[in-house]
C-alpha positions as a LaTeX table, in Angstrom:
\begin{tabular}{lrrr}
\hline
Residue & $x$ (\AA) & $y$ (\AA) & $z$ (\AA) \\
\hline
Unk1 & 3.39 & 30.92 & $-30.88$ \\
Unk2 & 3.84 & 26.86 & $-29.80$ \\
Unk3 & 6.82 & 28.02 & $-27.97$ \\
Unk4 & 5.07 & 30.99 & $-26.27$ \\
Unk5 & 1.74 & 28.52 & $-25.42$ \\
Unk6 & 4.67 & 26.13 & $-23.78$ \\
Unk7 & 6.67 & 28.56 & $-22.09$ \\
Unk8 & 3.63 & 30.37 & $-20.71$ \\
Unk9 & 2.14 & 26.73 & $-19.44$ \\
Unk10 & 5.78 & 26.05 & $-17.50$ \\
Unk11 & 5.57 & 28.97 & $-16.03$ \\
Unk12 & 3.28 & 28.84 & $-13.17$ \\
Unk13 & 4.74 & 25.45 & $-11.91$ \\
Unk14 & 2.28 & 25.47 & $-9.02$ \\
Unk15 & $-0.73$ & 25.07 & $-11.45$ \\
Unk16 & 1.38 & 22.88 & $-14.05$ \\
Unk17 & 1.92 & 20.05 & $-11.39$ \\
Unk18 & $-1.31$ & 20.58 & $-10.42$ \\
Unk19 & $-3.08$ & 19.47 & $-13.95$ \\
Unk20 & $-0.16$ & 16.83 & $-14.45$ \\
Unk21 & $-1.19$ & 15.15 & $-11.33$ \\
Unk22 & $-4.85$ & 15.59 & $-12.27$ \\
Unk23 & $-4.16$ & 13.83 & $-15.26$ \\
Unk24 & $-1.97$ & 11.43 & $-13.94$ \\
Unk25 & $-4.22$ & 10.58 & $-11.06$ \\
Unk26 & $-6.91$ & 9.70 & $-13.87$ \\
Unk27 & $-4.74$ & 7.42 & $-16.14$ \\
Unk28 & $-3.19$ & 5.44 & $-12.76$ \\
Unk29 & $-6.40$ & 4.48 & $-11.31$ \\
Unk30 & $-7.83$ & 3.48 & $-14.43$ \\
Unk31 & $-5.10$ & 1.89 & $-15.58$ \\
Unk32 & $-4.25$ & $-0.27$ & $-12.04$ \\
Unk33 & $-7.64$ & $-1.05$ & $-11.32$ \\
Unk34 & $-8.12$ & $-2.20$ & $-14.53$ \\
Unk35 & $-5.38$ & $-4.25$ & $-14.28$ \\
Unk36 & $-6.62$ & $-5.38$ & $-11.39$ \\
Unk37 & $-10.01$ & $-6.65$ & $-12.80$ \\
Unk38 & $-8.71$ & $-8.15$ & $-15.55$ \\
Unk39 & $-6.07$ & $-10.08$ & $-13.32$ \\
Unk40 & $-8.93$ & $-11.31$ & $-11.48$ \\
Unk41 & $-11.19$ & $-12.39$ & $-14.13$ \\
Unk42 & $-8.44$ & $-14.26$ & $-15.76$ \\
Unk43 & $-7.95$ & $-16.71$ & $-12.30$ \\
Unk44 & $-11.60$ & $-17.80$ & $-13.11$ \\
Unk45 & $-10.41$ & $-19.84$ & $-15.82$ \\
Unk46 & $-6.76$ & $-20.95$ & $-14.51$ \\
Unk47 & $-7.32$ & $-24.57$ & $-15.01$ \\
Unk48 & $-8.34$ & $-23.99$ & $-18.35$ \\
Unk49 & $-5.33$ & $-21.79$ & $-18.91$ \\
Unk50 & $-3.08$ & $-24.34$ & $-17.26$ \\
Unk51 & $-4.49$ & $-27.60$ & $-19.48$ \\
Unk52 & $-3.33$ & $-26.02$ & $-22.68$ \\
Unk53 & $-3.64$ & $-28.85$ & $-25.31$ \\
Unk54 & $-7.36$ & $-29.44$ & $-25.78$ \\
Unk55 & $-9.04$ & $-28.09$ & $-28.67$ \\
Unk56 & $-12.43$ & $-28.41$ & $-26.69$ \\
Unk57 & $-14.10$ & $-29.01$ & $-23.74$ \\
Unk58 & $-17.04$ & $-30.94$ & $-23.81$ \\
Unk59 & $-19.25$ & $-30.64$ & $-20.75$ \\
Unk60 & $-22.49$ & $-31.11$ & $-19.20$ \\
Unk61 & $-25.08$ & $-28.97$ & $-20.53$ \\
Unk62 & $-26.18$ & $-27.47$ & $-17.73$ \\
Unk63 & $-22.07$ & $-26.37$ & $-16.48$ \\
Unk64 & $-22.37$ & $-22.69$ & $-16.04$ \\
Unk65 & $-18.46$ & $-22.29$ & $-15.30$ \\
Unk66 & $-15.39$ & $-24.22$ & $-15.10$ \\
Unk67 & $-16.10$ & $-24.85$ & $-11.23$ \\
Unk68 & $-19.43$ & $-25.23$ & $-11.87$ \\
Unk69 & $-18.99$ & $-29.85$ & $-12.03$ \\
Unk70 & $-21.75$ & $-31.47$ & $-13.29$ \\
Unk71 & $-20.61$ & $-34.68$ & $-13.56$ \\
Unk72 & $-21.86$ & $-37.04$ & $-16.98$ \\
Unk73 & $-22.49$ & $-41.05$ & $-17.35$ \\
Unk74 & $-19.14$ & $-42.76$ & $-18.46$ \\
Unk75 & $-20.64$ & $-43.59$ & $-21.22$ \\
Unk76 & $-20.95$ & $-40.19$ & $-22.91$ \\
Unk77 & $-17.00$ & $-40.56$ & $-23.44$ \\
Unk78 & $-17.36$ & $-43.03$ & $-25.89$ \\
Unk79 & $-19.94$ & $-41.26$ & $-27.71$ \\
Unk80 & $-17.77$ & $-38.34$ & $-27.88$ \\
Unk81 & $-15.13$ & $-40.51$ & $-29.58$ \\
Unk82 & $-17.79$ & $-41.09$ & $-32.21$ \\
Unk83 & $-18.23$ & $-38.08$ & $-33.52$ \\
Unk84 & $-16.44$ & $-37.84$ & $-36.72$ \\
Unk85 & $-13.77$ & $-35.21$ & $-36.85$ \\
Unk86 & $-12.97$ & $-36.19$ & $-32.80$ \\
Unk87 & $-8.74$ & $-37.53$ & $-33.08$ \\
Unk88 & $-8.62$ & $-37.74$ & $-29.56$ \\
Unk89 & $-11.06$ & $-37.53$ & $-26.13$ \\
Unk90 & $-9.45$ & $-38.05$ & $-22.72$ \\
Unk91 & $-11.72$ & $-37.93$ & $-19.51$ \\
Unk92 & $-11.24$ & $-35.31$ & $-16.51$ \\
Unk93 & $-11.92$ & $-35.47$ & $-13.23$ \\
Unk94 & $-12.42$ & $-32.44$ & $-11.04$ \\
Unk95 & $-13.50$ & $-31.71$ & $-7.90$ \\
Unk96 & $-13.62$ & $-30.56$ & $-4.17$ \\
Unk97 & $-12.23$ & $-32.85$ & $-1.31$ \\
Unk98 & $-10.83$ & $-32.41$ & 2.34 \\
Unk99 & $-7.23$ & $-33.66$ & 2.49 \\
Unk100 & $-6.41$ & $-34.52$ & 5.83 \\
Unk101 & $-2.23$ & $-33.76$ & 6.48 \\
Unk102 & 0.39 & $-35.81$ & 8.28 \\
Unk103 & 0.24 & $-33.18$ & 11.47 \\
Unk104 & $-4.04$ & $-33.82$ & 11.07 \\
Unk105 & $-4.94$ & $-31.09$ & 9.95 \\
Unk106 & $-8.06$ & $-30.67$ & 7.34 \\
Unk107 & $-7.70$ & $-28.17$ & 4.17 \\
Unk108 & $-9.92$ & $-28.15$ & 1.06 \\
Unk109 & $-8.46$ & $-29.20$ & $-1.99$ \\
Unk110 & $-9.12$ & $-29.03$ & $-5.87$ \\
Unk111 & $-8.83$ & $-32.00$ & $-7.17$ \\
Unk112 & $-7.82$ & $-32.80$ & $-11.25$ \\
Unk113 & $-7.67$ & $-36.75$ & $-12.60$ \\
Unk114 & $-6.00$ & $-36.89$ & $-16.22$ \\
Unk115 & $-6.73$ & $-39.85$ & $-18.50$ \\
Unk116 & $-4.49$ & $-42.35$ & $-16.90$ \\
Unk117 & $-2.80$ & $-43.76$ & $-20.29$ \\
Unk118 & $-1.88$ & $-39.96$ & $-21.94$ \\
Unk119 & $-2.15$ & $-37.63$ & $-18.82$ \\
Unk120 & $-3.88$ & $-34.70$ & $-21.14$ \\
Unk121 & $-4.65$ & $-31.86$ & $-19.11$ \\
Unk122 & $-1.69$ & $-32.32$ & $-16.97$ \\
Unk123 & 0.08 & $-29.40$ & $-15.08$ \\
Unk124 & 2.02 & $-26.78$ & $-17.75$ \\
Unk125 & 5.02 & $-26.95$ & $-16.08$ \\
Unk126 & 6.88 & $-28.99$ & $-13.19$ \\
Unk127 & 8.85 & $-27.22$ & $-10.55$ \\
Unk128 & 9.57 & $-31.19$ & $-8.78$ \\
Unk129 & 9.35 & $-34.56$ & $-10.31$ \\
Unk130 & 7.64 & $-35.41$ & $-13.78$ \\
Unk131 & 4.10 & $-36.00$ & $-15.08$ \\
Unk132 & 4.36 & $-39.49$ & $-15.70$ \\
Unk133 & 5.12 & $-39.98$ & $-11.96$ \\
Unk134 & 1.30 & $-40.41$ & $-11.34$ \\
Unk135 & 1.37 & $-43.69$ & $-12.84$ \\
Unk136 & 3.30 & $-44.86$ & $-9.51$ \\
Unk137 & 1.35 & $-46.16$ & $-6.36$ \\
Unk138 & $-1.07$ & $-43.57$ & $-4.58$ \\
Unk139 & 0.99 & $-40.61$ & $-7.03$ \\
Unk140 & $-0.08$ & $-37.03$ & $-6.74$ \\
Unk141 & 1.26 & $-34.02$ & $-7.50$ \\
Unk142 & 0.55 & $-30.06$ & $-5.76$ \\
Unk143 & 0.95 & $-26.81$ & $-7.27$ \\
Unk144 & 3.86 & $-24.97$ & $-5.85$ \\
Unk145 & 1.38 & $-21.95$ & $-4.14$ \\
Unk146 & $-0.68$ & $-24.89$ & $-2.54$ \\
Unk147 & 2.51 & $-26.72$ & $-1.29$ \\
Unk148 & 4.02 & $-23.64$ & 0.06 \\
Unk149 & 0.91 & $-22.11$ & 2.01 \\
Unk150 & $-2.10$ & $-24.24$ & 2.67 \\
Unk151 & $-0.59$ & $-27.00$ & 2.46 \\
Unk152 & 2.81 & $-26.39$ & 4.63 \\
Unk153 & 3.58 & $-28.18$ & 7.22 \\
Unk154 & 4.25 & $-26.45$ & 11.12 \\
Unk155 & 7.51 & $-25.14$ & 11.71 \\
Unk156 & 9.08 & $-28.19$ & 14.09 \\
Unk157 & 10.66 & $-24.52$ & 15.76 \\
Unk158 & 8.11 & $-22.87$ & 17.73 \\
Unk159 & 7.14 & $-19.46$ & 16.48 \\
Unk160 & 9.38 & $-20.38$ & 12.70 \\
Unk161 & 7.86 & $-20.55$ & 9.45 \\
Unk162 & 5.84 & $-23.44$ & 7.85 \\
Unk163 & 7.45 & $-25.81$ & 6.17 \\
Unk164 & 6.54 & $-26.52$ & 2.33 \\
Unk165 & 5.40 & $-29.73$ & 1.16 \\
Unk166 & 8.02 & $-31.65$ & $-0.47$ \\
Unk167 & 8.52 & $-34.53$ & $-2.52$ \\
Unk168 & 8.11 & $-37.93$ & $-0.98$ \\
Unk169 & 5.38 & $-36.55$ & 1.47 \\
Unk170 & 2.34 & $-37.94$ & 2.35 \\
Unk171 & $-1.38$ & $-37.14$ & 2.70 \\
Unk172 & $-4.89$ & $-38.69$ & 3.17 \\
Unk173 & $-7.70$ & $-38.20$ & 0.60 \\
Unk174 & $-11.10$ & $-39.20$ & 2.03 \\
Unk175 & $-9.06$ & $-42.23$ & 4.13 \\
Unk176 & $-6.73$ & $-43.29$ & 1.37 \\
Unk177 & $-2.71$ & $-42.73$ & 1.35 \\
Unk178 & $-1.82$ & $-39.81$ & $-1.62$ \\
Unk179 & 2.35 & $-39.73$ & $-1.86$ \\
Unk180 & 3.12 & $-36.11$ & $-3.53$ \\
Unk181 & 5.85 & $-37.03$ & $-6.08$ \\
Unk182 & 6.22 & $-33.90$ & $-7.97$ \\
Unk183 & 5.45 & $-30.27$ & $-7.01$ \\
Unk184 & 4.00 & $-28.43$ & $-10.27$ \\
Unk185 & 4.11 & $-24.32$ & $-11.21$ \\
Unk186 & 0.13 & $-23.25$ & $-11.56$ \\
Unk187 & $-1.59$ & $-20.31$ & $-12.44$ \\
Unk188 & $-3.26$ & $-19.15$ & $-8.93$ \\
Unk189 & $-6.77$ & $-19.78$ & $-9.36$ \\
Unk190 & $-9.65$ & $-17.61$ & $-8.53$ \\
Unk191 & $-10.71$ & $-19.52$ & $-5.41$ \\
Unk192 & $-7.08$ & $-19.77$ & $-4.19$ \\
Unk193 & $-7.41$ & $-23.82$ & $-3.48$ \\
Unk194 & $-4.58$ & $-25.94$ & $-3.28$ \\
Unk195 & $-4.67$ & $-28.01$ & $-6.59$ \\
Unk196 & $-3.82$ & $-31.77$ & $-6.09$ \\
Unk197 & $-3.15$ & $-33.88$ & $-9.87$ \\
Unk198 & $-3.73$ & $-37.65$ & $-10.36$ \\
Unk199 & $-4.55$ & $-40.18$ & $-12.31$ \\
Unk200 & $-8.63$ & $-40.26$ & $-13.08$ \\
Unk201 & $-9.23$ & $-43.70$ & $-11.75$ \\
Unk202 & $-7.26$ & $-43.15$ & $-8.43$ \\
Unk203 & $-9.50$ & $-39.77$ & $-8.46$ \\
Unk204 & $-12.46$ & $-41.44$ & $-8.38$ \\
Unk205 & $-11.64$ & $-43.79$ & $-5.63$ \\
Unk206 & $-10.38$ & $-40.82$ & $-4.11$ \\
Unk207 & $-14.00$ & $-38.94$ & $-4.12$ \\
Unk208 & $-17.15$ & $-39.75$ & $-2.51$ \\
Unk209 & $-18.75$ & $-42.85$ & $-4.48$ \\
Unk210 & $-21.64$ & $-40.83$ & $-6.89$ \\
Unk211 & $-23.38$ & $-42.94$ & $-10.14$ \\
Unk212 & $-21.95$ & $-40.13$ & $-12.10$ \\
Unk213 & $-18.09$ & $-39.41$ & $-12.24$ \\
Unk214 & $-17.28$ & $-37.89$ & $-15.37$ \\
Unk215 & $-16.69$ & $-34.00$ & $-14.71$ \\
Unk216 & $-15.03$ & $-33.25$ & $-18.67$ \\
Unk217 & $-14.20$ & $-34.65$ & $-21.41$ \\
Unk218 & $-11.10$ & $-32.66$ & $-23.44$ \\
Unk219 & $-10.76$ & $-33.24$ & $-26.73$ \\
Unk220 & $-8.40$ & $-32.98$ & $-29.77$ \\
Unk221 & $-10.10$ & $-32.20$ & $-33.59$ \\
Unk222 & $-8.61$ & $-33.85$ & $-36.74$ \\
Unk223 & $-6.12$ & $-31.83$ & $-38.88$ \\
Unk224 & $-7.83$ & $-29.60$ & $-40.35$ \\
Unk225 & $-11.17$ & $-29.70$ & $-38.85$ \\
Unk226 & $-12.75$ & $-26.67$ & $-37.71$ \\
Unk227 & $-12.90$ & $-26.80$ & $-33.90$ \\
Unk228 & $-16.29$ & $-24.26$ & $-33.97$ \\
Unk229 & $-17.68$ & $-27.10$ & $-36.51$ \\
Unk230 & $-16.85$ & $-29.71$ & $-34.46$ \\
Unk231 & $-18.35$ & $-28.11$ & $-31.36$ \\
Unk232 & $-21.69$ & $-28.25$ & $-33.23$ \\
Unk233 & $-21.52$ & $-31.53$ & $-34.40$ \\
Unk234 & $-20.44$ & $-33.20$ & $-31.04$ \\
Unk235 & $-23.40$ & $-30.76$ & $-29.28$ \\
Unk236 & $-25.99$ & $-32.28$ & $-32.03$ \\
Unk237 & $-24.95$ & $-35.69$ & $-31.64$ \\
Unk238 & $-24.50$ & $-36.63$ & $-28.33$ \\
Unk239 & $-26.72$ & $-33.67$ & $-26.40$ \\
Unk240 & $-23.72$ & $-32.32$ & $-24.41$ \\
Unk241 & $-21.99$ & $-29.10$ & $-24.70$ \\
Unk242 & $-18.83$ & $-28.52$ & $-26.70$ \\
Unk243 & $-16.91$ & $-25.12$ & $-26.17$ \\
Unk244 & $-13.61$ & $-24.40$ & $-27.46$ \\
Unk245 & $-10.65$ & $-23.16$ & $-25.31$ \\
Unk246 & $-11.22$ & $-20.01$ & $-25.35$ \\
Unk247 & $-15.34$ & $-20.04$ & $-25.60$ \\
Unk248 & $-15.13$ & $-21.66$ & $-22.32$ \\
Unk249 & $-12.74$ & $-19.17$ & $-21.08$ \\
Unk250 & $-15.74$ & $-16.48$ & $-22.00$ \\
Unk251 & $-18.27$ & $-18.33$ & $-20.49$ \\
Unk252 & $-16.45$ & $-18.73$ & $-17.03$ \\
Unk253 & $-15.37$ & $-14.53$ & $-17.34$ \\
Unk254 & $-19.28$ & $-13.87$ & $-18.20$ \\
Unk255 & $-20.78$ & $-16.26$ & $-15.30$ \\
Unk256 & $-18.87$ & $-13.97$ & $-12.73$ \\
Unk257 & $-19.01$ & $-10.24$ & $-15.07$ \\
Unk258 & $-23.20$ & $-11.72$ & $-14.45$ \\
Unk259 & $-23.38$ & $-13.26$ & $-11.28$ \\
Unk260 & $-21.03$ & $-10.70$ & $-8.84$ \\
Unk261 & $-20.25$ & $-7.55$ & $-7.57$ \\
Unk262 & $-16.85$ & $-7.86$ & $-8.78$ \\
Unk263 & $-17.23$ & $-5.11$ & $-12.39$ \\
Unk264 & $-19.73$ & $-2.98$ & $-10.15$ \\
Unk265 & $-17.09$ & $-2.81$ & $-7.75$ \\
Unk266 & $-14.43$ & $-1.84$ & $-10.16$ \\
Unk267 & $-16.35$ & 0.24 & $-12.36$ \\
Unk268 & $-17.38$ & 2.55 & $-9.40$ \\
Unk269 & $-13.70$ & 2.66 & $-8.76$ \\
Unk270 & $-12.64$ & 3.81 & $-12.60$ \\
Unk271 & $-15.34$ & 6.18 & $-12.08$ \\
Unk272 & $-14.32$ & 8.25 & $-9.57$ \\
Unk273 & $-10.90$ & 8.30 & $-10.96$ \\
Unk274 & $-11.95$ & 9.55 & $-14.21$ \\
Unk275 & $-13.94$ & 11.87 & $-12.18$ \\
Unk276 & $-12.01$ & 13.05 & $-9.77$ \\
Unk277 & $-9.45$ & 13.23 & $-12.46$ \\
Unk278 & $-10.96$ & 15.57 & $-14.88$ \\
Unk279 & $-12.34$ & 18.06 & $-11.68$ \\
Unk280 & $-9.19$ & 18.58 & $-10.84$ \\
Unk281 & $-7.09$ & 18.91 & $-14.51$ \\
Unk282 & $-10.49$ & 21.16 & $-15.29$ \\
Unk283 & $-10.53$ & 23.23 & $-12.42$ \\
Unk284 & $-6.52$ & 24.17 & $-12.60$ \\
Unk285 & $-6.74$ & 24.35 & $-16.60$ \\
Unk286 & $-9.35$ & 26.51 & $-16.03$ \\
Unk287 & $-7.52$ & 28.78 & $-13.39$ \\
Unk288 & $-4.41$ & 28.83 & $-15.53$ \\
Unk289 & $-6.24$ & 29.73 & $-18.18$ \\
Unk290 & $-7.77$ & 32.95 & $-16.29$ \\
Unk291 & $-4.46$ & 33.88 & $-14.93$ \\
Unk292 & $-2.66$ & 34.65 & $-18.67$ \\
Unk293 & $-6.32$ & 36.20 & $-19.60$ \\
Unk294 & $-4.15$ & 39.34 & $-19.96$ \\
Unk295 & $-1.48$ & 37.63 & $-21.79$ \\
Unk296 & $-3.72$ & 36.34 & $-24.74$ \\
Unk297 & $-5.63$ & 39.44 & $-24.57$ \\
Unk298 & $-2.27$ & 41.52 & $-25.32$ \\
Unk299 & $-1.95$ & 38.66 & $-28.20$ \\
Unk300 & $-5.16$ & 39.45 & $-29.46$ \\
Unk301 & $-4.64$ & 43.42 & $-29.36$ \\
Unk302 & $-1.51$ & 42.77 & $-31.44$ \\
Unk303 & $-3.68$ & 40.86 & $-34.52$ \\
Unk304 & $-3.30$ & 37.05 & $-33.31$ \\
Unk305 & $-7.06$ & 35.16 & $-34.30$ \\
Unk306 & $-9.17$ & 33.27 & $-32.16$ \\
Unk307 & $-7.58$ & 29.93 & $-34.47$ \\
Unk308 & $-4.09$ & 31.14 & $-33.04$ \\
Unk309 & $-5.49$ & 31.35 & $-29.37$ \\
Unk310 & $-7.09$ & 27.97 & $-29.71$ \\
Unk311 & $-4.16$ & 26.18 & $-30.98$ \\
Unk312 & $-2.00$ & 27.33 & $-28.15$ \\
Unk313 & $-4.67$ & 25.98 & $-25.46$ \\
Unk314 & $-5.08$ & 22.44 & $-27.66$ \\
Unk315 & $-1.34$ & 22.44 & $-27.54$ \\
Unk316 & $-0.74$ & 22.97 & $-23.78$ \\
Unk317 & $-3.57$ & 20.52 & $-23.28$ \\
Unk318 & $-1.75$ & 17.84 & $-25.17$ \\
Unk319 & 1.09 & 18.61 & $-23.61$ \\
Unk320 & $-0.52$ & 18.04 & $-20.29$ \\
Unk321 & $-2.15$ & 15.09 & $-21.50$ \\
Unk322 & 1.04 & 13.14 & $-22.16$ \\
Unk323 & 3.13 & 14.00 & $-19.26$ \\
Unk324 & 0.22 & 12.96 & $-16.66$ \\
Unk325 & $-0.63$ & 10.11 & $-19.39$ \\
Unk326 & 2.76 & 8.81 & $-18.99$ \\
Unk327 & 3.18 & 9.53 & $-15.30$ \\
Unk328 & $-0.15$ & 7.58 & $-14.80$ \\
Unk329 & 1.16 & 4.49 & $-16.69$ \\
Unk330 & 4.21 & 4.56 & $-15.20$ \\
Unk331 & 3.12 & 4.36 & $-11.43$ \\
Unk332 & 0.41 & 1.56 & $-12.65$ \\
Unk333 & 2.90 & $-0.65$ & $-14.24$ \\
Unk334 & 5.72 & $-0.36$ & $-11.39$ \\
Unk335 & 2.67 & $-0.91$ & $-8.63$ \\
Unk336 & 1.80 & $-4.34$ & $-10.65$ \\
Unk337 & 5.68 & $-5.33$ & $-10.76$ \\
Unk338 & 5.72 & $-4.70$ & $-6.86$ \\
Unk339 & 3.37 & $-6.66$ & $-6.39$ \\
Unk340 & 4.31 & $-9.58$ & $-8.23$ \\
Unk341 & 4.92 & $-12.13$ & $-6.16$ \\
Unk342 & 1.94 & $-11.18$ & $-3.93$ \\
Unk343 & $-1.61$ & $-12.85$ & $-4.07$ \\
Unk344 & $-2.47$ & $-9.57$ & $-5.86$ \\
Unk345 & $-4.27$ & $-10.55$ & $-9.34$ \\
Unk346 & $-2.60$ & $-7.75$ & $-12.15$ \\
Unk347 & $-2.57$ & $-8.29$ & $-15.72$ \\
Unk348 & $-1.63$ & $-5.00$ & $-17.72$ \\
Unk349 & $-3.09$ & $-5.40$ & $-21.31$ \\
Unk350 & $-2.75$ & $-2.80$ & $-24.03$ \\
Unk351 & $-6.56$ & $-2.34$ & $-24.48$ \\
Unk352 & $-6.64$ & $-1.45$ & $-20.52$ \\
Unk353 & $-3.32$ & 1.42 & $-22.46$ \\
Unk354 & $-6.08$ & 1.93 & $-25.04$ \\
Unk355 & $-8.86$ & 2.54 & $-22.74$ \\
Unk356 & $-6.68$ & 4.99 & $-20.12$ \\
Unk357 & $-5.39$ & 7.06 & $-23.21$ \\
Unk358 & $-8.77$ & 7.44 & $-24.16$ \\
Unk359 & $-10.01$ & 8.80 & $-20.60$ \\
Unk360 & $-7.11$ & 11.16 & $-20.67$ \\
Unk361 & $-7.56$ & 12.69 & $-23.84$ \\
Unk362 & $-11.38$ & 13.17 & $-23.51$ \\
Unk363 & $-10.38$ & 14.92 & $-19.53$ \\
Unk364 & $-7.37$ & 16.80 & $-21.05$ \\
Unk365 & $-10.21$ & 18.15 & $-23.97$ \\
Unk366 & $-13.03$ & 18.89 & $-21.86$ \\
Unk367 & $-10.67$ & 21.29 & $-19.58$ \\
Unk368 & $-9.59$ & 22.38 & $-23.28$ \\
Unk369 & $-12.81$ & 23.36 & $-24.21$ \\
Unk370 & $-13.82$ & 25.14 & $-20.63$ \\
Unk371 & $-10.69$ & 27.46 & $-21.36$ \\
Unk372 & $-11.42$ & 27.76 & $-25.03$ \\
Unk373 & $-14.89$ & 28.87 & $-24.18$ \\
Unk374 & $-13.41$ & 31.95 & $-21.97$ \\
Unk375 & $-10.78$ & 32.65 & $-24.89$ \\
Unk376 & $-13.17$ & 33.34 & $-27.44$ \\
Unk377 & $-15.71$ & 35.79 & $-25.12$ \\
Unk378 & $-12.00$ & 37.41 & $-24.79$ \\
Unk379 & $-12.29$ & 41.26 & $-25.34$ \\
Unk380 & $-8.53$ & 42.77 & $-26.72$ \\
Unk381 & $-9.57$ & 45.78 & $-24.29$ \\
Unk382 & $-8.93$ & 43.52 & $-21.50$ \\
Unk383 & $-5.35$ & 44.74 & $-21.27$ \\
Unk384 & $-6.57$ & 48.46 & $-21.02$ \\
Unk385 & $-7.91$ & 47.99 & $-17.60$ \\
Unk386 & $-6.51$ & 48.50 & $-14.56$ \\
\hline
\end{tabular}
């Protein structure tokens, strides 16, 4: 009878392509825009990505996001090295200035300054150069992305491509001389800025003078300290706030998932997909189903149960289920290798594979049940008529 249920589905090939690509429709929309989302929400929290070695981040209280700088008195980095537990604090600078280029032109940077005597916080990899070339005279260092786009220089050939920033160039950072002596490889951030690396104390000559120029302080726990215990203590002793890596990676996700369009946006999208998706696999089940009435009815007339009946429809729904379910995958995953060396964000997780096979098999069962529903008002005497 599985054979029958399968042979009887392959059949019609019109209708069979037409619930595959209902059901793959479904799973590839979900799945890429998904993707999508979550590709996005992780460039909110690039720099923290990119830092890697802290064990926390200790912050301003008031810091809603990892962009959000609130700078602190210098003097809260000692009192962070207090704390018992604490092995290791190193300050961070970070923020927003206008680099003006050789050719003049203005473009908005992001600006990081690592501890100048251990660097922590530093880029993850290096593409040009090394880290420890900050320590020379008026050092800095650009992510690849920056130095290839904002930050290129003219083509000298009218009409001809930019030309990347290179090693041994020069720039101006509020009226003082920046030489970029290594080109680093970055996660593209959210915001898309060029991100410029020095030392902290040529970063703070390099912003506008404020009373206040700490932006972080990253820190390192003792062996076997518990960083969560830690985060409490520092918090209750010095009045800042202490979040671990990946706390302060939730807070940044949660301050935009709050604050923006951006999960309406996709969740309309994934809605209509699922939607549209399970219209379409219901409606052709559904027809499919109505045009081998006579076929199940003759089934019926020769002793098969209702049990028999229903199996073969759950089969052919599963069946349907992971063909389009794999289809659906499929076209996600080779749309996000396409694109990936494209400002596109796409991060394919297997709880976005969770989440799609879930949408599939609840379309693939509701069209299941619509047929099932006709199948058991079936009358045997249906084949009798003319």
């Amino acid at each position: 009878m599985n054979l029958l249920a399968l042979k009887m589905l392959l059949r019609d090939r019109a209708k069979y392509l037409g619930i595959v690509m209902g059901v793959t429709l479904a799973s590839m929309v979900i799945t890429q825009q998904g993707s999508i989302f979550v590709g996005l929400m992780t460039r909110t929290f690039a720099l923290i990505t990119d830092c890697g070695g802290p064990d926390i981040w200790v912050m301003d209280p008031k810091v809603q996001f990892i962009d959000d700088t609130k700078p602190m008195q210098s003097t809260a980095l000692n009192r962070v090295r207090g704390v018992q537990g604490v092995a290791f604090a190193a300050p961070m600078y970070k923020g927003l200035l206008r680099v003006r280029l050789d050719n003049g032109e203005f473009q908005n940077c992001s600006i990081i300054g690592l501890d100048d005597s251990t660097l922590t916080g530093g880029p993850p990899a290096m593409l040009e150069g090394k880290v420890e070339d900050l320590r020379r005279a008026d050092a800095v260092i650009v992510d690849a992305i920056g130095a290839a786009t904002r930050l290129a220089k003219p083509s000298p050939l009218p009409g001809g491509p930019r030309v990347p920033l290179r090693v041994g160039d020069t720039m101006e950072l509020n009226d003082k001389r920046g030489v970029v002596v290594g080109i680093s490889q970055n996660t593209r951030s959210f915001q898309s800025q060029p991100i410029i690396y020095t030392t902290f104390s040529r970063a703070v000559q390099y912003a506008p003078r404020e009373r206040k120029q700490l932006t972080f302080i990253l820190v390192n726990s003792a062996a076997g300290e518990n960083s969560a215990a830690l985060c409490e203590r520092i918090s209750a002793q010095t009045g800042l706030a202490a979040y671990t890596q990946s706390e302060f990676k939730w807070k940044t996700v949660m301050y935009f998932v709050n604050n923006t369009g951006i999960p309406i946006n996709f969740g309309i999208a994934v809605a209509l997909g699922f939607i549209i998706g399970a219209v379409i696999t219901g409606f052709m089940f559904f027809s499919f189903t109505l045009d081998n009435l006579r076929y199940l009815g003759t089934l019926k007339a020769m002793g098969a149960r209702d049990a028999t009946l229903m199996r073969m429809i759950l089969l052919q729904a599963v069946s349907v289920a992971v063909v389009g379910y794999g289809l659906g995958i499929g076209g996600a995953s080779w749309f996000g290798y396409a694109m990936r060396n494209t400002p596109l964000a796409f991060r394919l997780t297997w709880q976005l594979l969770a989440v799609a096979g879930c949408a599939v098999v609840i379309i693939c069962m509701l069209a299941a049940m619509l047929s099932l529903w006709k199948v058991m008002k079936l009358e045997p005497a249906i084949v009798f008529r003319g």
